[in-house]
C-alpha positions in Angstrom: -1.1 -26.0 -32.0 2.6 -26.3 -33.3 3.8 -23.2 -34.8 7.1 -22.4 -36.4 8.2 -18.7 -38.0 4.5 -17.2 -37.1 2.8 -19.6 -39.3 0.4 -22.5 -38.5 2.6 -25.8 -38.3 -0.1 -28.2 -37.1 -2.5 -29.2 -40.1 -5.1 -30.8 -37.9 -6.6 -32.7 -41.0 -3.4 -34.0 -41.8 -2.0 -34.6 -38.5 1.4 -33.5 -36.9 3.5 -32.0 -39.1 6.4 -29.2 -39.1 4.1 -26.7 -42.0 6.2 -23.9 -42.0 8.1 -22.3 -44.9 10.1 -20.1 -42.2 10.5 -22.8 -40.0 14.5 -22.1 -40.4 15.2 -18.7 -39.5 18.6 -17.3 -41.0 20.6 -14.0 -40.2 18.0 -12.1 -42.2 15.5 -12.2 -40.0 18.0 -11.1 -36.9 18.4 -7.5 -38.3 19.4 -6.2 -34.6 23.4 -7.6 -33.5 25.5 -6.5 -30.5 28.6 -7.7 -28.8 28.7 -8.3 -24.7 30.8 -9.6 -22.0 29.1 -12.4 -20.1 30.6 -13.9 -17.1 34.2 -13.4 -19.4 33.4 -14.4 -22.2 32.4 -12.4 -25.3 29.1 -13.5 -26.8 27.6 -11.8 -29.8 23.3 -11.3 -29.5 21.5 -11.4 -32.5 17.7 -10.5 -32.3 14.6 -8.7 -33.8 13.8 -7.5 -30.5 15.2 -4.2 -29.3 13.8 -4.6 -26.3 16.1 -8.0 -25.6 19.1 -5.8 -26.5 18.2 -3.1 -23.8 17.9 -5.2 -21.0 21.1 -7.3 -22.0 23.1 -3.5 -21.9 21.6 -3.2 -17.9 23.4 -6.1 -17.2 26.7 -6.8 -19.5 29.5 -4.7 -20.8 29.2 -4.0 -24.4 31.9 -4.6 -26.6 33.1 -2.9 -30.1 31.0 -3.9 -32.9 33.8 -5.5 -34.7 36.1 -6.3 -31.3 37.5 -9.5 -32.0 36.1 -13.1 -32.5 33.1 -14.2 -29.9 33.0 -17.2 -27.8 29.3 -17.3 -27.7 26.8 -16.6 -30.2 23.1 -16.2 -29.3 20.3 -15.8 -31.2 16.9 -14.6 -29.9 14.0 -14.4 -32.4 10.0 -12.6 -30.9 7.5 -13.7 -33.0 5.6 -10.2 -33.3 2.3 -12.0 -33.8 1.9 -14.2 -31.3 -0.3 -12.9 -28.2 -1.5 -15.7 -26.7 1.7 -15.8 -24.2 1.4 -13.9 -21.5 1.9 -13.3 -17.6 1.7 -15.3 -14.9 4.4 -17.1 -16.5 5.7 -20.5 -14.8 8.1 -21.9 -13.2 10.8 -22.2 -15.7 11.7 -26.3 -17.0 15.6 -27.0 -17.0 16.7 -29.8 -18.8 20.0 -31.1 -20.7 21.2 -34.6 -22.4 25.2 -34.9 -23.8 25.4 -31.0 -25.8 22.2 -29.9 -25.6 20.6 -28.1 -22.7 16.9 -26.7 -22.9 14.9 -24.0 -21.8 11.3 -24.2 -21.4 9.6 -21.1 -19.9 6.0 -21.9 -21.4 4.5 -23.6 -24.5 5.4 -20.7 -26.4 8.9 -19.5 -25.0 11.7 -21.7 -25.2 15.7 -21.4 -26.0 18.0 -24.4 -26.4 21.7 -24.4 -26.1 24.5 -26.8 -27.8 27.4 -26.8 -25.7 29.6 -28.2 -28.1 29.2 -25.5 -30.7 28.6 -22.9 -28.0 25.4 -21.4 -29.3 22.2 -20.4 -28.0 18.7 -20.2 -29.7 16.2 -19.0 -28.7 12.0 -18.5 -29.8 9.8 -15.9 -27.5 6.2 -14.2 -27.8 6.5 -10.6 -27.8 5.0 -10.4 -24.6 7.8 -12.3 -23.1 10.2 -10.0 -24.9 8.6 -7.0 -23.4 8.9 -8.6 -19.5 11.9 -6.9 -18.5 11.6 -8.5 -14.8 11.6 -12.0 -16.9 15.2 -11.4 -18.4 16.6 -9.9 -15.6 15.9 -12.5 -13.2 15.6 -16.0 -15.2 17.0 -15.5 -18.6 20.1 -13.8 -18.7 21.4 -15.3 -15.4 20.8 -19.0 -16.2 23.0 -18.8 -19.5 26.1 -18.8 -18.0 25.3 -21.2 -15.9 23.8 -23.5 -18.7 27.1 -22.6 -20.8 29.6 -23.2 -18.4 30.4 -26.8 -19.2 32.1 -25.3 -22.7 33.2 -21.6 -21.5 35.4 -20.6 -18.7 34.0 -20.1 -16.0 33.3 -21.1 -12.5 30.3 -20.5 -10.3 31.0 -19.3 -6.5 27.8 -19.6 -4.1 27.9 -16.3 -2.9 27.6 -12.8 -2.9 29.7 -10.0 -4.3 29.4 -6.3 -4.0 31.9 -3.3 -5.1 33.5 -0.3 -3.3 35.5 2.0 -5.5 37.1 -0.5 -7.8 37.2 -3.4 -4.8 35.1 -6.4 -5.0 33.7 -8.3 -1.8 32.9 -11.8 -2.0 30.5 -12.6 0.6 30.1 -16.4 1.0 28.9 -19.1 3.4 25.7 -21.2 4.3 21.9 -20.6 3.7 20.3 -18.4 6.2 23.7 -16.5 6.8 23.0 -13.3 5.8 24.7 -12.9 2.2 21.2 -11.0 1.1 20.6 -9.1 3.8 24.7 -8.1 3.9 24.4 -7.2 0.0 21.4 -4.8 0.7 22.7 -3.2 3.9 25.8 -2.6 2.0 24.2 -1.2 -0.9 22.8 1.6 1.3 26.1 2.9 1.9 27.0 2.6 -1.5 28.9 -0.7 -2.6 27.9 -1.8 -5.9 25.9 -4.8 -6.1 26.5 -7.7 -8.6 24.9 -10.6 -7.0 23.5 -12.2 -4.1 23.4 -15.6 -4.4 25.4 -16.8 -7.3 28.9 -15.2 -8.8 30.8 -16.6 -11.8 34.4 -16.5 -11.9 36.8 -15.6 -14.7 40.6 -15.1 -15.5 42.5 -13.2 -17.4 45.7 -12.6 -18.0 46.9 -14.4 -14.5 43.9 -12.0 -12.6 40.8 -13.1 -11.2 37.7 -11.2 -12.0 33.6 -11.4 -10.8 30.7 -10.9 -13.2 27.1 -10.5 -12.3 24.6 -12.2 -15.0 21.6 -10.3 -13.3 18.8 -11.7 -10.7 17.6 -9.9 -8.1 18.1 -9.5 -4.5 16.8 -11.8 -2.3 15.1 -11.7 1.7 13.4 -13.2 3.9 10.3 -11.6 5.4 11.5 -11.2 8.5 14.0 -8.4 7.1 11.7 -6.1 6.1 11.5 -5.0 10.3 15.2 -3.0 9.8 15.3 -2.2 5.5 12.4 -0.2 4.7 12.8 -1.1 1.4 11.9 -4.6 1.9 8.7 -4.4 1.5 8.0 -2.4 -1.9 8.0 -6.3 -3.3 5.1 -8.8 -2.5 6.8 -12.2 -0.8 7.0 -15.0 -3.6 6.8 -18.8 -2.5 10.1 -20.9 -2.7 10.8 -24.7 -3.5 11.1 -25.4 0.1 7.7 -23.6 1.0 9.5 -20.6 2.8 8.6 -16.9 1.7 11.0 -14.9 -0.1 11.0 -10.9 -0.8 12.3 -10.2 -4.3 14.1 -6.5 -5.3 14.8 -5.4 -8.4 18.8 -3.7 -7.2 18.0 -0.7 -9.7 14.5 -0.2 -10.0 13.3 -0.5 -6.4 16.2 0.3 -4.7 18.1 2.6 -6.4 21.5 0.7 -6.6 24.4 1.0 -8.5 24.3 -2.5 -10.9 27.8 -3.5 -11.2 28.1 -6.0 -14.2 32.3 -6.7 -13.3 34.7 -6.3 -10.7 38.0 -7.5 -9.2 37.8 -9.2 -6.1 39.8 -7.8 -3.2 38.6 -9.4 -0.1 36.7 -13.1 0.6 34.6 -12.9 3.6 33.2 -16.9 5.2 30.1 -15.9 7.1 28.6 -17.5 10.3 25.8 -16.7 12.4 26.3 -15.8 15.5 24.2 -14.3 18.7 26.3 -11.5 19.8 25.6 -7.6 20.1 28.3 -6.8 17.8 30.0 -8.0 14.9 33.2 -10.2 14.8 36.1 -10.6 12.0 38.9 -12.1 11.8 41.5 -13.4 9.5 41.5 -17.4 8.4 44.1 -19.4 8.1 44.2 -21.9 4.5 42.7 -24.5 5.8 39.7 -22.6 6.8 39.9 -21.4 3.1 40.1 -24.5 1.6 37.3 -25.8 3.7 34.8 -23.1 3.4 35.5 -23.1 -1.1 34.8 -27.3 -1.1 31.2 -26.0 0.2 30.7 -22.9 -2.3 33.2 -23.2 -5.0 31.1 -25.0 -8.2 33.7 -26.4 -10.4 33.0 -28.3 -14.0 35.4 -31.1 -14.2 36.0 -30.3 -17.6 39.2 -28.2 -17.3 40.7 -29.2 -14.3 43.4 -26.9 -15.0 41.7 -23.7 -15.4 39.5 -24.8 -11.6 42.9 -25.0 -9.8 44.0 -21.4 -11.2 40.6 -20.2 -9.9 41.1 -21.6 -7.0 44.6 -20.6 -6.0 43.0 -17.0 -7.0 41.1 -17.5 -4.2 42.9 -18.8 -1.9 45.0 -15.3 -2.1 42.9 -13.1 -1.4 42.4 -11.7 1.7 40.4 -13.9 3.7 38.2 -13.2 6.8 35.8 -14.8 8.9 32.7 -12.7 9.9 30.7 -13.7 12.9 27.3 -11.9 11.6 25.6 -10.1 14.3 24.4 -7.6 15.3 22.4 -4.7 13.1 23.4 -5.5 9.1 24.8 -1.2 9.8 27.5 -1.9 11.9 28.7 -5.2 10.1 28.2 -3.4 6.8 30.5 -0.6 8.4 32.8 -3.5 9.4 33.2 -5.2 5.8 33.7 -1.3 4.9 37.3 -1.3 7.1 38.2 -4.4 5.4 37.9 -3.1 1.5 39.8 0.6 2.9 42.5 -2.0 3.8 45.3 -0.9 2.2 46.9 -4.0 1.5 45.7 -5.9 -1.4 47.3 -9.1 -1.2 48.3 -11.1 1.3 50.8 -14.0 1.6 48.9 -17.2 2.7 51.4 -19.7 3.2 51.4 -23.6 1.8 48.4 -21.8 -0.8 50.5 -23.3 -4.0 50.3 -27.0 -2.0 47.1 -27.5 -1.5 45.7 -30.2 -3.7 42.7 -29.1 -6.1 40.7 -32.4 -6.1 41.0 -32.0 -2.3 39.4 -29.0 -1.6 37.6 -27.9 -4.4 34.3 -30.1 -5.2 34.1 -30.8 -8.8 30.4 -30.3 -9.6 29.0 -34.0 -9.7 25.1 -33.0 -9.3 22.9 -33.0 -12.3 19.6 -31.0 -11.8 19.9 -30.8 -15.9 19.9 -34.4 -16.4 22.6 -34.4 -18.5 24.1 -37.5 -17.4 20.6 -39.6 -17.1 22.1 -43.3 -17.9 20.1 -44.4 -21.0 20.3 -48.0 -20.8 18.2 -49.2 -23.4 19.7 -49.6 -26.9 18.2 -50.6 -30.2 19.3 -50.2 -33.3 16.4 -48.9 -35.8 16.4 -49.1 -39.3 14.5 -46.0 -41.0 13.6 -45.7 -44.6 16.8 -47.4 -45.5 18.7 -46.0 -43.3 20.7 -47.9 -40.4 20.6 -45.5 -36.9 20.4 -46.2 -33.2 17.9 -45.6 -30.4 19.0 -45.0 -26.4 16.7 -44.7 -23.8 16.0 -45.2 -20.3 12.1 -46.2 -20.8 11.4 -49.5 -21.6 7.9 -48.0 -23.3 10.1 -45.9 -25.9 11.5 -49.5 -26.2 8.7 -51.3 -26.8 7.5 -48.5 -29.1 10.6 -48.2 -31.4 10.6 -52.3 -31.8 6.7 -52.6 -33.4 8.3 -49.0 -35.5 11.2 -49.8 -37.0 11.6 -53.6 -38.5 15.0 -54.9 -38.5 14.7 -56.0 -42.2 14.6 -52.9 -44.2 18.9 -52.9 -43.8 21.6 -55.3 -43.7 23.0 -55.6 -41.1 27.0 -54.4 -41.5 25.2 -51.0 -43.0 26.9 -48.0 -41.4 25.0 -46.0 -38.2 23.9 -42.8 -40.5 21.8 -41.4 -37.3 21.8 -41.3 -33.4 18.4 -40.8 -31.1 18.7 -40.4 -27.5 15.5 -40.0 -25.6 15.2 -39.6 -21.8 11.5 -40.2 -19.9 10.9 -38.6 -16.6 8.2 -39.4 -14.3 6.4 -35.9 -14.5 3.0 -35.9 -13.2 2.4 -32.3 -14.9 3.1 -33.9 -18.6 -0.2 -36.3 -19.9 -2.8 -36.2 -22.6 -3.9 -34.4 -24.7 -0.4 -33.4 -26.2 0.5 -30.0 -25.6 1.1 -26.8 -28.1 4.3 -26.2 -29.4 6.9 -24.0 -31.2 10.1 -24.4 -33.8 13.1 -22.4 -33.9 16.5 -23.4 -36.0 19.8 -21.7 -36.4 22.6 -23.3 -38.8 22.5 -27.3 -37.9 21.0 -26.3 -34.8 17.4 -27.2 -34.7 14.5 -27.7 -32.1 11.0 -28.4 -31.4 9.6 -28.1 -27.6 6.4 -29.7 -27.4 4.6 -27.8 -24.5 6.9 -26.4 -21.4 8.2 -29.7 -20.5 9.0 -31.7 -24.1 11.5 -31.4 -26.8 13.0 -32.8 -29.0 16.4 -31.0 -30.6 19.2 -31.8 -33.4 22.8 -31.2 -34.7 23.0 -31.9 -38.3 26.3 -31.6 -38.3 26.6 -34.4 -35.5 23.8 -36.4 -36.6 22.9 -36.4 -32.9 19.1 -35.9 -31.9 17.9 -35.7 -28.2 14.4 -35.6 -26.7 12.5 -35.2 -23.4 9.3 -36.7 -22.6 6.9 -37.7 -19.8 6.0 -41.2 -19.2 3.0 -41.1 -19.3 3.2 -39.3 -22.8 5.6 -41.7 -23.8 3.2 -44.7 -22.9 0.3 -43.1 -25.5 1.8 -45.2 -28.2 -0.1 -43.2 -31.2 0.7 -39.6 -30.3 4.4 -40.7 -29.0 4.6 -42.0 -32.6 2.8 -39.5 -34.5 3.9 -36.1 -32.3 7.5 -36.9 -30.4 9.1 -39.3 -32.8 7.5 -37.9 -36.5 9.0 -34.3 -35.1 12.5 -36.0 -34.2 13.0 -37.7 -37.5 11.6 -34.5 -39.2 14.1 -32.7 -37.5 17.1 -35.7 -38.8 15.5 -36.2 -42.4 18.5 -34.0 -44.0 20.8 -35.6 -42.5 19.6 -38.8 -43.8 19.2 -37.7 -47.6 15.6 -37.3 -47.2 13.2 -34.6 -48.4 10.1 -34.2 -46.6 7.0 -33.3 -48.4 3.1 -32.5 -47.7 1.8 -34.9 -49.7 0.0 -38.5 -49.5 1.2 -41.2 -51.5 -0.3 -44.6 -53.3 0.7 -47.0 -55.6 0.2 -49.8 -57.6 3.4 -52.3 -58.9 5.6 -49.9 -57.9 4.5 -46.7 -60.0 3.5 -44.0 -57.1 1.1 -41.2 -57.4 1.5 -38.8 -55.2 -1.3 -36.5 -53.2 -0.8 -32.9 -53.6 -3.2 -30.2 -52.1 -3.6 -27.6 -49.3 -5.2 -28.5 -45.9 -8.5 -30.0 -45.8 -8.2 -31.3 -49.6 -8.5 -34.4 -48.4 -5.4 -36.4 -48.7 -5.3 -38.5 -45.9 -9.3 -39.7 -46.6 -8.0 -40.3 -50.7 -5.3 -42.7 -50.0 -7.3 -44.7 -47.6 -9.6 -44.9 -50.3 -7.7 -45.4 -52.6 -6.5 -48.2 -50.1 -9.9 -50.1 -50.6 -9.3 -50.2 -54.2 -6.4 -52.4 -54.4 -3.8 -49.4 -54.2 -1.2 -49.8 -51.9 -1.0 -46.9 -49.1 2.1 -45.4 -48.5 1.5 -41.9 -46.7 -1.3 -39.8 -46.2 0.3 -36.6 -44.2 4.0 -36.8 -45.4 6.3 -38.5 -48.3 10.3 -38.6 -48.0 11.6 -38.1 -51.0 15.2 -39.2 -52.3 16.9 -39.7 -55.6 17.5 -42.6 -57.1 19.0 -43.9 -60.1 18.3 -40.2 -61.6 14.4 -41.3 -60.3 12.5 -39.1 -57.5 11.6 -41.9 -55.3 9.3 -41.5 -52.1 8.8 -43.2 -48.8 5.8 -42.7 -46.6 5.6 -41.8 -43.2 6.5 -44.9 -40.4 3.6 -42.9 -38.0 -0.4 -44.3 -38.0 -2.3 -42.4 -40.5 -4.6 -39.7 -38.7 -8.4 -39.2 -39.6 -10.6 -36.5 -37.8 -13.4 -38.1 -35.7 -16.2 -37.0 -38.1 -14.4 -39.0 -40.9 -15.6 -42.3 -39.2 -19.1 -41.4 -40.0 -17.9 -41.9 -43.7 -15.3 -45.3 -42.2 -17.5 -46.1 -39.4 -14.4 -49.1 -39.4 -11.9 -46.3 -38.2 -13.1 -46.3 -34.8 -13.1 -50.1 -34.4 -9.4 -50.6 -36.0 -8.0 -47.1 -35.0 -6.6 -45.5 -31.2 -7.8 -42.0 -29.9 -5.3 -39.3 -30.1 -5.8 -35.9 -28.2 -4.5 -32.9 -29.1 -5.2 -30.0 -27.1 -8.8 -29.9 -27.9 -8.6 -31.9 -31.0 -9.3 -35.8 -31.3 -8.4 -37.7 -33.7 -8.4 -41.8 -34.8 -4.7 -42.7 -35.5 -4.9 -46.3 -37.8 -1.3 -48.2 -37.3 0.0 -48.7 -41.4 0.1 -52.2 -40.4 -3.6 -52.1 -41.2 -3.2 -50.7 -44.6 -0.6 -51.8 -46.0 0.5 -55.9 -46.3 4.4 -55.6 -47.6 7.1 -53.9 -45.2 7.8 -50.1 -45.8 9.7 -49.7 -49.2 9.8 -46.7 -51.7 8.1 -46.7 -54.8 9.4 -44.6 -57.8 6.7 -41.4 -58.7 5.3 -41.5 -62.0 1.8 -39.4 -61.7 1.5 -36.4 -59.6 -2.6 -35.5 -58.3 -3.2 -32.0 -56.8 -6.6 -32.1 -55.0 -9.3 -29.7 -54.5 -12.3 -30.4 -52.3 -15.8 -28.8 -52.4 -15.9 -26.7 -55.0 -17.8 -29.3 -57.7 -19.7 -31.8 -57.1 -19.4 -34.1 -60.3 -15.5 -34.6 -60.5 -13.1 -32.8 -63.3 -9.7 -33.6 -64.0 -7.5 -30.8 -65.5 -3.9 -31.3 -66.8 -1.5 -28.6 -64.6 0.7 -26.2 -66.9 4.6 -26.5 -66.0 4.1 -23.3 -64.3 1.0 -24.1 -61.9 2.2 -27.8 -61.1 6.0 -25.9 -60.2 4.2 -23.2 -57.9 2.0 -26.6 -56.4 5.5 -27.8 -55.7 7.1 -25.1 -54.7 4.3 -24.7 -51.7 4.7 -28.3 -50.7 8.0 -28.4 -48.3 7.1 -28.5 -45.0 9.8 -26.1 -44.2 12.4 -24.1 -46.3 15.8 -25.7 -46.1 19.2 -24.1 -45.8 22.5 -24.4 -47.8 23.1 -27.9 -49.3 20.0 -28.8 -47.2 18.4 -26.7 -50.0 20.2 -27.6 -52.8 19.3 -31.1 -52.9 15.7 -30.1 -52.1 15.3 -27.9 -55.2 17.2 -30.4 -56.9 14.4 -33.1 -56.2 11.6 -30.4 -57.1 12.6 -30.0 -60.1 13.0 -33.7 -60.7 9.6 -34.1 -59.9 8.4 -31.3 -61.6 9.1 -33.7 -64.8 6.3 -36.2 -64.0 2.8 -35.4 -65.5 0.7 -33.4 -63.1 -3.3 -33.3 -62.8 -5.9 -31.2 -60.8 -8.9 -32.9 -59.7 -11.7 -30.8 -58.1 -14.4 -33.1 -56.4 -17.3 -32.5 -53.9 -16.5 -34.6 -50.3 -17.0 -38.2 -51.5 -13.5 -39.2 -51.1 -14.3 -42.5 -52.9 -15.1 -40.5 -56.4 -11.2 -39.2 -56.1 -9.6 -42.1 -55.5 -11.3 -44.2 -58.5 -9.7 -41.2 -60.7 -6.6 -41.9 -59.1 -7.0 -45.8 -59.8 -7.9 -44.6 -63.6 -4.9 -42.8 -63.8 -2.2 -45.4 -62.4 -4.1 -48.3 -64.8 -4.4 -46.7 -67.6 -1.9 -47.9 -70.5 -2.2 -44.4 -71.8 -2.2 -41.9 -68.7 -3.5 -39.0 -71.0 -6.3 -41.0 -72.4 -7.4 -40.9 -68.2 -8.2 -37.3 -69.0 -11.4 -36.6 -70.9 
């Protein structure tokens, strides 16, 4: 089931549809705002969720309320009413294309971040809200990560702990002893910040750590010298080896330092030996040891060589770890009580950047998947382009879009880049999802491992999608691609609306009701009549020549299965579509209607009403019931000149003449009313 602003989005008679009138959430629904410092740079949170709030103040330093401008700006929204969410919660689902990076923690919780405009969104279940353990260790220290493309910030692989003002970076291979170091350290009263991953900042010409949260992180076997190794039950990792996870604060009592200076860098080695051994490096052992563990983005090569210099002079040291984590812990201990805290490396300001610092060229986001199949689309009139690297999208987007409805030279109005992965874990039936929407930020994740997200102000749309979803050519057409181009529709000039839509020589009457009123089974109907079939789930509206004009949906029409015992044809012509636990018989247009897709100019308005009478009666609606009919029909609620030229459509429709017609379930009886009514030389003589 798709749900936006805790309301129902899927209408499962009328098939996939966005049917939320909070599907766009705005700053009054974020009544709860506070400033922090993450990993340098000042992001504001906006939430409804107090509990988000606490948990960010554990881990970031909060700022003024009106301290200056903020890099970031993050919006979290809990939908109160949603329980279905809860623990055990999966392995979280990373994925990015161009601006966009995404989130997806379950079907329910997702957040989705546009690097260009630096924000983050964000849509959780209360439950999810409420799992402190969830924030502390996946949330809050992926964001930096996800943002640092468009912040400053650089990511060291390595630990870093505090003493009395003086940061430690501890850094070197896997299996070193960076956790283990971090833990025996705590116990004599260092700070902790991290163990595994420590982003990098600068300000005015100094070099400072931040911690983003996580917890600490052992092997097994560490648990036979740290008592406290055990209070936590081993957890699996990628690799198959066991890992023991500790909360710094909560099971070990530890200081949580959220920022420090660094004063010392320490390159760790195993060794064998009874007793610890450190000694000073040289800067070629610096420079070295930071091309294995300093994780640059090549997007400001200028600000990566000031990090690294910052680096390079520091105090450096080489620590031959062995022996009991006490007496090396003692050891680091001499080196922070140094009292020096600077030393002169020579030839630092010579060494090259590109040389010794490793830009980061791996992609576990995906962001730079090659897309090497292009098509330009053309869309209810408008002229856009399709990227891909699936040759099924392809194939899909060709039978979609006919190259005929534009000229050629029109101007590209849109831009639609969708990735496929090979993901064994993503196949029919298509899988629940959730809305969320901030500004011209706007996205859709269809289960944990789908989305689809846009910029309005970019006209830039990106999706992610299985192959072997993308291969089920109905619900790729009527789930993935309806949701993208709902999501572009403003940008495009279009209004959608919940509402069928039929014709004859180009006068359109448009189907009006709730769900279950039986749109979709009138205008095919109404298709055996001689009317031409437009849409049965969704009309785009635009203006025209001071005319509301409407264009139906390019997706098949959807039917229920127990429709077909009405159509026994449907099963014959149509294609099975799961939905969770919902089927349904999804009937190409190409079937229903003969010309290519074109608008037709509304001259009749019908609103339906099923099962209340069973010999049919037509009413004319009052100004004021037809408006309130209208008013109910946007899929979602639109924001700022999004909305104005939706209300401006309304109320140019509002001016066409409006009828009720209540029937019993013989979709045949309504659509002859409808024929009646589009026939008629005088449509008021239709009414009895």
């Amino acid at each position: 089931m798709v749900r936006g602003y805790g309301l129902q989005v899927m209408d499962l008679e009328q098939g996939w549809r966005l049917d939320s009138r909070d599907f766009f959430r705005t700053q009054a629904q974020m009544p709860l705002s506070e400033s922090f410092l993450m990993a340098g740079s000042r992001c504001r949170f906006s939430t409804n969720s107090e509990a988000i709030l606490v948990y960010a103040r554990k881990l970031f330093a909060s700022l003024p309320a009106h301290g200056g401008n903020t890099d970031v700006d993050c919006r979290f929204w809990v939908d109160n009413f949603q329980t279905t969410s809860a623990q055990p919660w999966p392995k979280p689902y990373f994925r990015g294309l161009g601006q966009f990076v995404f989130a997806g923690f379950d079907g329910l919780n997702s957040l989705l971040v546009n690097l260009t405009q630096r924000q983050v969104i964000g849509r959780f279940t209360r439950s999810f809200a409420e799992d402190e353990v969830l924030w502390k260790k996946i949330v809050f220290p992926v964001l930096p990560a996800f943002l640092g493309p468009s912040i400053p910030v650089s990511i060291l692989h390595g630990a870093c702990v505090e003493h009395k003002g003086r940061g430690l970076l501890l850094v070197g291979p896997s299996g070193t002893g960076k956790s283990t170091l971090a833990l025996a350290l705590g116990r004599i009263g260092f700070g902790y910040l991290t163990d595994d991953r420590t982003y990098l900042s600068l300000r005015n010409d100094r070099l400072f750590a931040w911690s983003a949260g996580g917890f600490l992180k052992l092997r097994p076997d560490a648990s036979g010298h740290i008592p406290e190794a055990g209070v936590r039950v081993a957890s699996p990792r990628p690799k198959g080896e066991n890992i023991i996870e500790l909360d710094p604060e909560d099971d070990l009592g530890f200081k949580r330092v959220k920022c420090c200076e660094p004063h010392s860098l320490v390159f760790l080695e195993r060794g064998a030996g009874a007793d610890p051994e450190l000694r000073q490096t040289n800067p070629a052992e610096v420079a070295a040891c930071l091309e294995r563990d300093l994780k640059c983005d090549a997007n400001d090569a200028e600000f990566q060589r000031q990090i690294f210099q910052g680096l390079v002079q520091l105090p450096c040291y080489a620590l031959r770890n062995q022996g009991s984590p006490q007496a090396v812990a003692r050891a680091l201990l001499n080196v922070l009580n140094s009292p020096a805290s600077k030393v002169q490396l020579p030839s630092a300001p010579s060494l090259s950047l590109t040389a010794t610092v490793r830009m980061s060229t791996g992609d576990p986001l995906r962001r730079a998947t090659p897309l090497d199949h292009t098509l330009p689309i053309s869309v209810m009139g408008r002229s856009g382009s399709l990227a891909t690297n699936s040759m099924a999208i392809l194939e899909s987007a060709r039978k979609l879009f006919p190259k005929q409805e534009t000229p050629g030279d029109a101007p590209s109005k849109f831009m639609w880049r969708i990735v496929s992965e090979m993901d064994g874990k993503a196949s029919p039936p298509w899988p629940s999802s959730a809305a969320f929407s901030f500004g011209a930020l706007r996205f859709v994740n269809i289960g944990q491992r789908g989305f689809v997200a846009a910029n309005l102000e970019t006209a830039e749309a990106v999706g992610f999608i299985s192959e072997s979803l993308a291969q089920d050519e109905p619900g790729f057409a009527t789930v993935f691609l309806a949701t993208l181009f709902y999501l572009t529709a403003p940008i495009l000039g279009l209004a959608p609306l919940k509402a069928g839509c039929v014709s004859k020589e180009g006068r359109g009457l448009l189907l009006l009701g709730p769900s279950r009123s039986g749109k979709t089974s009138c205008a095919y109907a109404s298709s055996k009549l001689g009317l031409e079939f437009h849409a049965d789930m969704a009309s785009f509206l635009e203006l025209r020549d001071d005319e509301v004009r409407a264009w139906g949906e390019f997706w098949p029409a959807l039917f229920r299965e127990e429709t077909a015992r009405i159509y026994p044809e449907l099963k014959f012509l149509g294609r099975r579509l799961e939905h969770e636990s919902e089927t349904f018989i999804a009937l190409d247009k190409s079937l229903l209607c003969r010309q290519p897709a074109r608008p037709v100019t509304l001259a009749l308005a019908v609103v339906l009403e099923r099962g209340t009478h069973e010999s049919p009666r037509m009413t004319r609606l009052s100004p004021r019931e037809y408006w309130d009919v209208l008013q109910a029909s946007p899929p979602y609620e639109e924001q700022g000149s999004f909305k104005d030229h939706q209300e401006q459509l309304l109320t140019k429709l509002a001016r066409i003449p409006a009828y009720k017609l209540t029937y019993g379930n013989d979709s045949a009886e309504a659509a002859m009313f409808c024929r009646s009514l589009l026939t008629a030389q005088d449509i008021l003589k239709a009414v009895p």
